[in-house]
N, C-alpha and C positions, 0 to 999 in steps of 0.2 A: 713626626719631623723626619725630612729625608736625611740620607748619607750628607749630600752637598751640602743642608743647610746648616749640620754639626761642623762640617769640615770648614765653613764660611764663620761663625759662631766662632768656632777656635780660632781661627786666625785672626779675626777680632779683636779676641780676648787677648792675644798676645803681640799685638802690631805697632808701632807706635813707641814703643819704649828704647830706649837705648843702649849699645850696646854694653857700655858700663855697667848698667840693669842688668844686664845678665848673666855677666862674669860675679858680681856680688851675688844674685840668685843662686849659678853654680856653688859658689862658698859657701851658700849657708846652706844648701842642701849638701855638701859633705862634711860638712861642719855638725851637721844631726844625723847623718847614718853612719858616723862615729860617737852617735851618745849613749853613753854606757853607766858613764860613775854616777849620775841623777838618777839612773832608772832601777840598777843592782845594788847602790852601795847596803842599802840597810840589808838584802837577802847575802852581800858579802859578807859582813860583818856579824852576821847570827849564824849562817849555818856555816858558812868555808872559814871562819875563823872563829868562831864559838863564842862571842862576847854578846852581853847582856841584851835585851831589847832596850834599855834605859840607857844603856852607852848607845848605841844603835840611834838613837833618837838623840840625843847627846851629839854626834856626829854633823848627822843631818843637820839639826837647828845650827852648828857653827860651819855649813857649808853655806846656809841660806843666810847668815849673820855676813858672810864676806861678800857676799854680793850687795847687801845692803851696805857696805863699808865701799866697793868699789864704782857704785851705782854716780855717785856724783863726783869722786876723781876722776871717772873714766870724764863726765860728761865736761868737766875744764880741762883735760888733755884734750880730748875732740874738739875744742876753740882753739886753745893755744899751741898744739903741737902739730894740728891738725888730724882728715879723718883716718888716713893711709897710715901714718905710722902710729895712730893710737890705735889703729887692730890690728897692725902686725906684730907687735908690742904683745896685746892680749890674747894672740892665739900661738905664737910664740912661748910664751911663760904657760899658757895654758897646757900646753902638748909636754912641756918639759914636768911640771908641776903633777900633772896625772901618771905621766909615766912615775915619776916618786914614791906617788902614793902606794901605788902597786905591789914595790919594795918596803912600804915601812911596816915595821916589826910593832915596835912599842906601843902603849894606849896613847900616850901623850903624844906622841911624834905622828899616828894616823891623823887623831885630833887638828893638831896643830898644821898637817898639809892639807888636809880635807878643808880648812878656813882658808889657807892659800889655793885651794883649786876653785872654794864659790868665788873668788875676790876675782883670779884671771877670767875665770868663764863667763863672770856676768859684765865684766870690764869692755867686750866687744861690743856691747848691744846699743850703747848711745852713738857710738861712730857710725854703725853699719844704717841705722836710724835717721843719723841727719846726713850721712853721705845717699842714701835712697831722695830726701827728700831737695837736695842739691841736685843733683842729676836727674830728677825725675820733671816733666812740665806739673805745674796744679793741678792740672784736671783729670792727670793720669795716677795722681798718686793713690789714692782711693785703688784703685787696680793696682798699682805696684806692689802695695802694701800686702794685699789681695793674697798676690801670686807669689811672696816670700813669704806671708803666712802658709800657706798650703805645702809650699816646700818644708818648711819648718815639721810639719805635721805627717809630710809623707817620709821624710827622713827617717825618724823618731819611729815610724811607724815600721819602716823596713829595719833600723837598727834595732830597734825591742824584740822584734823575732828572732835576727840572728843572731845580737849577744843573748840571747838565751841558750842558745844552742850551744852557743863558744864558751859560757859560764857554766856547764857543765863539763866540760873539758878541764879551760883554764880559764880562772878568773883574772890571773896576772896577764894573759893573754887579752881580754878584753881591756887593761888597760893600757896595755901598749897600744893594741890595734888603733883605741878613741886617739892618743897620744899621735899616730902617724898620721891618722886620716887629719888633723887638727893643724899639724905642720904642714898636711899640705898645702891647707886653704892659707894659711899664712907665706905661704911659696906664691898661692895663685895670684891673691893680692899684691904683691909686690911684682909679680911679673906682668899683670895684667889692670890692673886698677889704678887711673891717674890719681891723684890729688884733686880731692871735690870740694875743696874749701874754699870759701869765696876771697877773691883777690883786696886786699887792704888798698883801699885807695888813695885819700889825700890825707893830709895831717887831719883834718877834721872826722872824717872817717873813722880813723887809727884811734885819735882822742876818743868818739863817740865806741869803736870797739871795747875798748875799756874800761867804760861804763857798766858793760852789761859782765855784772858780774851774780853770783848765786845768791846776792839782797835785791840782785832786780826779777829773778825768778818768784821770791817767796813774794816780793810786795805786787808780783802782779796777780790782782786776786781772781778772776777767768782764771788764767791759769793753774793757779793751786787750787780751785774748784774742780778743774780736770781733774787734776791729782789726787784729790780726794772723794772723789766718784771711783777715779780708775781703781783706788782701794778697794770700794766698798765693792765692786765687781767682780777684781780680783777675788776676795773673800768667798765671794758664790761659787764663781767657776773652780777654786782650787778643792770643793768639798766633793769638787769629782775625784781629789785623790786621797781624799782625809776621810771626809765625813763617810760617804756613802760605802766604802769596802769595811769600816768599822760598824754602819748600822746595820748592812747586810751580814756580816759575821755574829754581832748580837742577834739576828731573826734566823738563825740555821743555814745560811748559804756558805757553801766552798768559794774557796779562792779560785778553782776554774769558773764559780757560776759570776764570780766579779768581774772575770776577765770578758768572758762572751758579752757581759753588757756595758764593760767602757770600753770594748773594740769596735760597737755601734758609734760612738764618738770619733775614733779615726776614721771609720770607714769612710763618717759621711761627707767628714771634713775635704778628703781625699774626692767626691764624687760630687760636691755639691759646690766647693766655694768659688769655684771662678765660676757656674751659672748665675749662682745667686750674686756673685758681687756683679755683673752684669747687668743685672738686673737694678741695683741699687746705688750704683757709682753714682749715676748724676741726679741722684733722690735727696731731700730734705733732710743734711743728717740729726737737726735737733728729732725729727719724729723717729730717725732708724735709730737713732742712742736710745729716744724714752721706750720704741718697742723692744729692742735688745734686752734694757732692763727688766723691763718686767717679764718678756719670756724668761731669761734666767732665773731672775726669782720666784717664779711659782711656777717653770717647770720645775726645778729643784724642790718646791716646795709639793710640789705631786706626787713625789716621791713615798708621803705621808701614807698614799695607798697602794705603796706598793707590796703587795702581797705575793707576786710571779714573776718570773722572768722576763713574761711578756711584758706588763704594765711598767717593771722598770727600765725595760730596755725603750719602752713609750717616752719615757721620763725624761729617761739621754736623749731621744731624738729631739726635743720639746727646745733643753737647753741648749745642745748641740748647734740648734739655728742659731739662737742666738749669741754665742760664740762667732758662728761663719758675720752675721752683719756688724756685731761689736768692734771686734779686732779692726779692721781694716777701716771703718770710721772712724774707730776715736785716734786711730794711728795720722788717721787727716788732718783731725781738727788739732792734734798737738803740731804737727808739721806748720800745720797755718795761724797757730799762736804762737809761733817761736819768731822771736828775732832773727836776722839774716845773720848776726854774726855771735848769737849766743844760741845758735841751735843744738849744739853740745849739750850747755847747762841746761837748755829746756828740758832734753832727750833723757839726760841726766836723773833728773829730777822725776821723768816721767815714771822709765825703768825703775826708781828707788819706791814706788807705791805697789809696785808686784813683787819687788825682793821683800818688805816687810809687808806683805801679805800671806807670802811665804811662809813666816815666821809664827804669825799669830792664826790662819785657817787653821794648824792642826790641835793647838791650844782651843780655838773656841770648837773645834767639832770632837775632841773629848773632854773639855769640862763641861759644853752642855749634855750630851749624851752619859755621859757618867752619875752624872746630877740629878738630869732630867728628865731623859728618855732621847731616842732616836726624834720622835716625832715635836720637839720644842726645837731641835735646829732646823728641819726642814719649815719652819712658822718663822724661825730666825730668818732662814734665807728669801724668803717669801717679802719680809718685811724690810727687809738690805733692798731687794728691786724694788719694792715700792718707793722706798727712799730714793734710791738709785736715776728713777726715771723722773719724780718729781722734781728733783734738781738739775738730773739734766734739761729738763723743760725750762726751769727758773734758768739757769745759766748762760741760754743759749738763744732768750727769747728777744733780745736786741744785735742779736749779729746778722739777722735775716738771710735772704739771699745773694751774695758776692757782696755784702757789702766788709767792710775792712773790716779785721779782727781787733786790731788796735784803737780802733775807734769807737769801737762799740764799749769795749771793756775800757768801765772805769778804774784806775787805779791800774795800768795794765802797764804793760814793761814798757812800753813807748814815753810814757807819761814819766815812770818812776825814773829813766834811766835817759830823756832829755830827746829829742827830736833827732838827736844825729844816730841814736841807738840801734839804728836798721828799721825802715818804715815796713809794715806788714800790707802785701799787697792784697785784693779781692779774693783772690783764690789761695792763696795762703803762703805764695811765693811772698818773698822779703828782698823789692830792692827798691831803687834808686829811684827817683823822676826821670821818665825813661827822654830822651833829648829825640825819639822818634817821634813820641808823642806831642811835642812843640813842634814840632817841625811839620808836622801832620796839617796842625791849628794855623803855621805860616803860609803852609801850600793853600790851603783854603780861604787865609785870607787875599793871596795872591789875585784870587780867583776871581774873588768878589770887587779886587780893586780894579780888576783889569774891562771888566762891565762899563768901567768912568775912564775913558779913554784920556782926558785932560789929564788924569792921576795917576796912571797907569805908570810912565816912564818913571815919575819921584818913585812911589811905592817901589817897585819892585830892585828900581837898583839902589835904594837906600837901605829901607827896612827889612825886606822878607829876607835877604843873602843873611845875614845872621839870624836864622832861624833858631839856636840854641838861646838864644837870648828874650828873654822874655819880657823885656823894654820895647823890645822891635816888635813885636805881637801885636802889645798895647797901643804902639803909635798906628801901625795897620788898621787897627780896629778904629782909635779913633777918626782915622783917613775915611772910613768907609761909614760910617756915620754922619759925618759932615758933608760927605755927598751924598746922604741921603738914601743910602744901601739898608737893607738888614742890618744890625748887629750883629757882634759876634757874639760868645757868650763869653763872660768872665774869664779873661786870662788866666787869671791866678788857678779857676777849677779847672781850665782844659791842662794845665800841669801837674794839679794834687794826685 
């Protein structure tokens, strides 16, 4: 492939989005090369202040408990308060809340901010989420989604090296540093970020907004099938930070030989995800979910032979893909099952299936490995993507192509939460009956009247002038009928 055709490729890859898009992209890429207290806390808390690995782990579990705690308040601030001031809000308290941490002395008082810093930290992620999917067209989200995954990854990627360095200096140092870089992006947002929340329109509107509250999330059953796929996904992908540095440590490897082989993981995240999503944006996502899952599960599950460096760093590339096609599709297909005015609560809700996976990956990858052996969780993870892609086959198998998410799903938020609840468009935008749309169906039938010259003067200056009206459609059509034209097709479907 020549220079040009990279340099054309890339521009591609990045064209079309908005400028909005990229002020929030900036944000979360300084948002992760200030992350520190996710990636040090437990080597904080054993070696630079001496406490237990069971406090250590103690910690952690009540920093992943607050984001499960903040995972669906965030996601009904993000409807009712809107997206802008529910993440200035969460990056705000976050930057204040880490700097804290930094300073606390006592067991119970690290304890206790460590659960106030997972609560602010995870609190950003349903806003930033349904404001991506507000500002973004449908058919670009799949790549937005994309290109804020890869930042997320190249951030992380650059801050893991350098708080390394700074945490052998100071550790109190890494918490400030995360602390600044975090109020900045809460600066950048408010200086730069409109308000992406969809405008409340008429009483009816407003009423049907209302509706959609977190009983219309759980009764949409699509929906909480996502969510509980995203689990059992979650669960595989996280044994890249649980399972596999504990069964490599059981078989005689160093913590450098763990590091060299989940840095194959960033690398490739970093060189690979905007070709590959490329490649797969406007692809079939029930087929990229069912292959996602199952590369993850029995790439992880390959792991059963890993005996060298080589074959497990095989392993990570195996799963690695499918991370790069998972993320950024299933990021779609929640964006296009969310209601237009409960896309908070959806996002909410979404986010809340990777905070309590969070919780339970490191529990199942040392009670089976303690139990059982290394080689019964990689058979576990194996059997998580089979499930995984089985259901997303099942799940996914009446939404076909562009056709409406709402419609497809029975029992789905539309249904549970009444017709005014935000109708879910083809592509997974959520609005209105668009009045361009009729208007489109009035011009055409303009068209067809003006053919019958006798009928031409009535139609056009009676009927087609109120084009938003879909009475005058109907009389059009029947005008054109009676003289013997084509029909039109069903008023009623040229508006659904």
């Amino acid at each position: 492939m020549s220079v040009a055709s990279l340099r054309r490729a890339a521009r591609e890859s990045v064209s079309g989005l908005p400028r909005a898009f990229w002020w929030l992209w900036t944000s979360t890429l300084v948002n992760r090369l200030g992350a520190f207290v996710a990636t040090f806390m437990t080597l904080y808390l054993t070696v630079d202040r001496g406490y237990s690995a069971s406090f250590a782990g103690l910690v952690v579990a009540l920093h992943g408990l607050g984001g499960v705690i903040s995972s669906l308040v965030a996601g009904v601030m993000t409807d009712r308060l809107g997206r802008r001031p529910t993440l200035m809000a969460a990056q705000a308290s976050t930057a204040l809340s880490v700097a804290l941490l930094g300073f606390m002395e006592h067991p119970a008082a690290i304890a206790a901010v460590a659960l106030l810093v997972g609560m602010t930290s995870n609190a950003s992620r349903p806003a930033v989420q349904a404001m991506m999917a507000d500002i973004v067209r449908p058919e670009d989200r799949v790549r937005a989604f994309a290109l804020n995954y890869w930042a997320i990854n190249l951030g992380f990627a650059v801050s893991a090296t350098v708080a390394g360095f700074v945490a052998e200096y100071s550790y109190l140092a890494g918490f400030l540093g995360e602390a600044a870089l975090t109020l900045v992006c809460a600066v950048l947002v408010y200086v730069k970020l409109p308000e992406s929340r969809p405008a409340k329109g008429d009483a009816a509107s407003v009423a049907a907004e209302a509706e959609v509250g977190l009983g219309t999330v759980v009764r949409d059953g699509r929906f909480m099938g996502v969510v509980g796929l995203s689990f059992l996904i979650s669960l595989i992908f996280m044994q890249g930070s649980f399972g596999l540095p504990l069964a490599m440590g059981a078989a005689g490897f160093s913590t450098g030989d763990y590091g060299l082989v989940i840095a194959a993981n960033g690398v490739l995240i970093v060189l690979l995800q905007i070709p590959v999503t490329r490649f797969i944006e406007h692809r079939d996502p029930q087929k990229l979910l069912v292959a996602s899952a199952l590369l993850a599960g029995y790439g992880f599950g390959l792991t059963f032979f890993g005996g060298s460096l080589g074959v497990l760093t095989l392993t990570v590339c195996v799963w690695t893909l499918a991370e790069i096609i998972n993320s950024p599709t299933q990021m779609g297909l929640v964006a296009r099952l969310s209601p237009l005015h409960g896309r908070g609560r959806y996002q909410g809700m979404y986010t809340l299936s990777w905070a309590v996976a969070s919780l339970v990956a490191p529990l199942l990858a040392g009670g089976v490995i303690d139990r059982f052996g290394a080689g019964w969780l990689w058979g576990t993870t194996a059997l998580l993507g089979t499930a995984a892609g089985v259901g997303y086959w099942l799940l996914m198998r009446n939404l076909g192509d562009g056709q409406p998410a709402g419609k497809a799903a029975g029992g789905s938020a539309a249904q549970s939460a009444g017709a005014g609840a935000g109708a879910r468009d083809t592509d997974g935008a959520c609005e209105a009956p668009a009045p361009a749309a009729v208007a489109v169906t009035a011009a055409a039938a303009a068209t067809a009247v003006t053919a019958v010259p006798a009928l031409a003067e009535v139609t056009v200056g009676a009927e087609v002038t109120a084009v938003a009206d879909v009475t005058a459609v109907t009389a059009v059509a029947e005008v054109t009928v009676a003289a013997g034209l084509e029909p039109l097709a069903d008023p009623a479907a040229q508006t659904a």
